[in-house]
C-alpha positions in Angstrom: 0.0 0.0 0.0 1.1 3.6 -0.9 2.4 5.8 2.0 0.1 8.8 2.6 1.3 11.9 1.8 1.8 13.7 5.3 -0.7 16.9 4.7 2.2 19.3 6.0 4.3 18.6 2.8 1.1 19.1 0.9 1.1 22.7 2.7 4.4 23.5 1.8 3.7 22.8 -1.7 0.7 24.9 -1.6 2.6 27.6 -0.6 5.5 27.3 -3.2 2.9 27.1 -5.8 1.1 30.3 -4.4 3.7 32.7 -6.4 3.0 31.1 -9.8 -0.6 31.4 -9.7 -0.4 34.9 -8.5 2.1 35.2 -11.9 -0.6 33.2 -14.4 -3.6 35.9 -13.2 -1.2 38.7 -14.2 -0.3 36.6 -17.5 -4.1 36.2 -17.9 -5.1 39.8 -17.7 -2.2 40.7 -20.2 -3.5 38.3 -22.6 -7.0 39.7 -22.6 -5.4 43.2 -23.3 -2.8 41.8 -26.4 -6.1 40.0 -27.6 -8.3 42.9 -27.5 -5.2 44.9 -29.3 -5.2 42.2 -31.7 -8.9 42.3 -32.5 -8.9 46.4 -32.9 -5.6 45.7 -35.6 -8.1 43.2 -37.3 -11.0 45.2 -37.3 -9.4 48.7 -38.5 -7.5 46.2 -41.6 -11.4 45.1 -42.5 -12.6 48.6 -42.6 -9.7 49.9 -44.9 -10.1 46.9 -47.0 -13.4 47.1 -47.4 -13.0 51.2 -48.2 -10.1 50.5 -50.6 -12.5 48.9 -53.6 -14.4 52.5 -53.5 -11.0 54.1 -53.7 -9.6 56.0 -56.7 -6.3 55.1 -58.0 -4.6 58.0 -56.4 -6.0 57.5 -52.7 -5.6 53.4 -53.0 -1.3 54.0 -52.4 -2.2 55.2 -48.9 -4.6 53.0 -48.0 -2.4 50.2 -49.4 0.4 51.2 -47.1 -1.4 51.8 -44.1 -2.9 47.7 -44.6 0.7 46.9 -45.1 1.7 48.5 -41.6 -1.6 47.0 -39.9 -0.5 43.5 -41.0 3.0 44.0 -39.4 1.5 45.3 -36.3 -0.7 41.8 -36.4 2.0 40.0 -36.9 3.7 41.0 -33.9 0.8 41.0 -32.1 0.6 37.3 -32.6 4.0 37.0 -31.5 3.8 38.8 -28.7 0.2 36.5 -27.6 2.4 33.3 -28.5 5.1 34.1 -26.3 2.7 34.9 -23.3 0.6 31.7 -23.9 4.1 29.8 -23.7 4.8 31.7 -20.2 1.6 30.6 -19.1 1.8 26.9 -20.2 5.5 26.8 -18.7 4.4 28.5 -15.5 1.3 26.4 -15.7 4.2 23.1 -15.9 6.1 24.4 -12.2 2.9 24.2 -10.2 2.5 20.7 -11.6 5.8 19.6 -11.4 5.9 20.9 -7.7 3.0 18.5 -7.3 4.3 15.5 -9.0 7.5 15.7 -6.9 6.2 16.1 -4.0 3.2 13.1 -4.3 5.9 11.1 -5.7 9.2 12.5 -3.3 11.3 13.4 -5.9 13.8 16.3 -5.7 12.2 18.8 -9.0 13.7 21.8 -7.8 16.2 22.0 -11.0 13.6 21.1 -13.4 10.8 23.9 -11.5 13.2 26.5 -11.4 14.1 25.9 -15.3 10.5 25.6 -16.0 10.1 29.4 -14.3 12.9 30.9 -15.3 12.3 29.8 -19.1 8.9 31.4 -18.3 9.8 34.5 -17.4 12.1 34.5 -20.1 9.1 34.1 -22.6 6.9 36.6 -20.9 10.3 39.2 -21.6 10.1 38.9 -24.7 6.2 38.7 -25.2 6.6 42.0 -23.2 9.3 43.0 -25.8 7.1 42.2 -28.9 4.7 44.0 -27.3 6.4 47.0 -26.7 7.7 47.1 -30.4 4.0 47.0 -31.4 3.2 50.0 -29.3 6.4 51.6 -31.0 5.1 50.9 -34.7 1.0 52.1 -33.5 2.2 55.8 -32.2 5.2 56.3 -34.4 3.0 58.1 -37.3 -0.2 59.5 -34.9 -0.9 62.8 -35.3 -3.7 64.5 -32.4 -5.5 67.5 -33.3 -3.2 70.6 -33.6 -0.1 68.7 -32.3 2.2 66.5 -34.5 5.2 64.5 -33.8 5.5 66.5 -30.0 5.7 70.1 -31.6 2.2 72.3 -32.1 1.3 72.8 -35.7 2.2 76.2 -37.0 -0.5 78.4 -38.9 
């Protein structure tokens, strides 16, 4: 017969698995924000496509471009979403792996830690991706009067 698991290790996994979770509810709001990003990318590329068939030939360069700078802001988007979802699975991996070891009293602490740090490493450089997606959305706005940080000049 199996040996019970004494309900104070059980505890103490509990607890090391605490940080992780707290971690995967901060992933999880970030991907509903790069998903609602995403979907606002999508839906501004459907509305210029659907405006450039009623385009002249002169006006369809512009709207042409700004689809081509839409799709690389998707693009990166995606990345950005793939690299989160990875932290997620990975940090998803360490609180099961802390679980495994301890029902089965194996030493994980190498393969936890790599799980985390690899992780953490993934949600860098969905941050990254993300960033460089912000980068590419602002670099061309123009507000109102004010363009590129200096007030327009009559």
């Amino acid at each position: 017969m199996a040996q019970p698991i004494p309900i104070d290790d059980i505890a103490h996994v509990i607890q090391l698995s605490v940080a992780p979770v707290f971690l995967l509810t901060g992933v999880g709001a970030l991907l509903s924000v790069l998903t609602s990003r995403l979907a606002r990318v999508v839906d501004r590329a459907r509305r210029q496509e659907d405006k450039l068939e009623h385009l002249s030939a002169e006006r369809q360069p512009d709207v042409l471009d700004e689809l081509c700078k839409l799709s690389r802001r998707a693009r990166l988007m995606n990345w950005s979403i793939s690299l989160v979802t990875f932290c997620a699975l990975l940090v998803s991996s360490v609180i099961v792996v802390l679980f495994g070891g301890a029902l089965y009293g194996i030493d994980v602490s190498l393969p936890a830690a790599a799980l985390f740090v690899l992780g953490l490493i993934c949600l860098i450089g969905g941050l990254l991706v993300f960033l460089r997606e912000i980068y590419l959305a602002t670099i061309h706005l123009r507000l109102g009067p004010f363009q590129n940080g200096a007030r327009k000049r009559k």
